[in-house]
N, C-alpha and C positions, 0 to 999 in steps of 0.2 A: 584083841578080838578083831577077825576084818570084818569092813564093814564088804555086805556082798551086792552085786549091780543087777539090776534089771536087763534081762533077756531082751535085745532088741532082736526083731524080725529077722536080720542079715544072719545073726549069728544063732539061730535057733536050730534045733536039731527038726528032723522032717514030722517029729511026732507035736512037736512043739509048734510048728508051723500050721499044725494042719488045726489043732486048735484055735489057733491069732487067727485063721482064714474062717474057722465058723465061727468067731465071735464076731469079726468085721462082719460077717454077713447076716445074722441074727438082729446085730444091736444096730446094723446100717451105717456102719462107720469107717473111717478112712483108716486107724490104727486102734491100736488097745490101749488100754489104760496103764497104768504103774503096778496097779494091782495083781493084773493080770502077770504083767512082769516079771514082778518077783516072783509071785509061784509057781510061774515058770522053771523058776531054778529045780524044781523038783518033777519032770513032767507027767508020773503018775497023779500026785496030788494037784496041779494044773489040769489034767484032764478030769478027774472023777469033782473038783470043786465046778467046772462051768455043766459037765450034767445034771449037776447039782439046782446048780442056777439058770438053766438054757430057759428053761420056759417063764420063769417071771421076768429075766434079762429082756427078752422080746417084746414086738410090740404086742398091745391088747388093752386088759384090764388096767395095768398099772399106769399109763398114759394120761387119764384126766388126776390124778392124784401126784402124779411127777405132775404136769404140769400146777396144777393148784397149788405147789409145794414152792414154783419156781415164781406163781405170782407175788405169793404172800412173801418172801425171801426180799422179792424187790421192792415190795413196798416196806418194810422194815429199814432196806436200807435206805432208800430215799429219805424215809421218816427221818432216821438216823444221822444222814448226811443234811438234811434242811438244819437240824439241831445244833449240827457243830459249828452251820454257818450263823446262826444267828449271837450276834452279841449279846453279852448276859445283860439282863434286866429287859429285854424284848420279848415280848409274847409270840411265837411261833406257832404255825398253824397244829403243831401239835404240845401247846402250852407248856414251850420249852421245859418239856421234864422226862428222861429217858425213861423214868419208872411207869409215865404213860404211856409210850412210844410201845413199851412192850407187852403191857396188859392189852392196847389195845389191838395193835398188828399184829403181834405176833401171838398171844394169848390164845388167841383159835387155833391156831394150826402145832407152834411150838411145845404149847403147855405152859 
């Protein structure tokens, strides 16, 4: 089986193009994702998937919840990364125990 490559920009066909140029400007970005990429390979199914998704993709509602998503993320991993530094039989400001780390940081947001 091969394995198949992601559509960069150069080599896009102009239908393909013209979609990478409305997601760069929707989502406010410099390139597309991988995602995007590979369903490129197919540029029916690349176009009718971002109509799909143009209006949640954008900015708006989803904005304080991406973010809220990106704080809780980091404080997990910080939690996570004090833990690893601390030497076992040390108490860590989160009671060296990852079964905490997760109930408490992440518990809200992750589940």
């Amino acid at each position: 089986m091969s394995q198949q490559k992601p559509v960069e920009y150069a080599a896009a066909s102009q239908q393909v193009k013209a979609v990478y140029d409305d997601i760069k400007e929707t989502r406010q970005v410099d390139d597309v994702n991988n995602f995007w990429k590979y369903i490129a390979q197919h540029p029916p199914t690349l176009a009718r998937t971002w109509d799909s998704l143009k209006e949640v993709m954008g900015p708006g509602a989803l904005d304080p919840l991406v973010k809220e998503f990106a704080v809780r993320c980091r404080e997990c991993d910080e939690q996570l990364r004090l833990l690893r530094r601390e030497p076992h039989g040390r108490r860590s400001p989160c009671r060296n125990d990852r079964r905490h780390v997760r109930r408490s940081a992440c518990h809200s947001w992750h589940g």
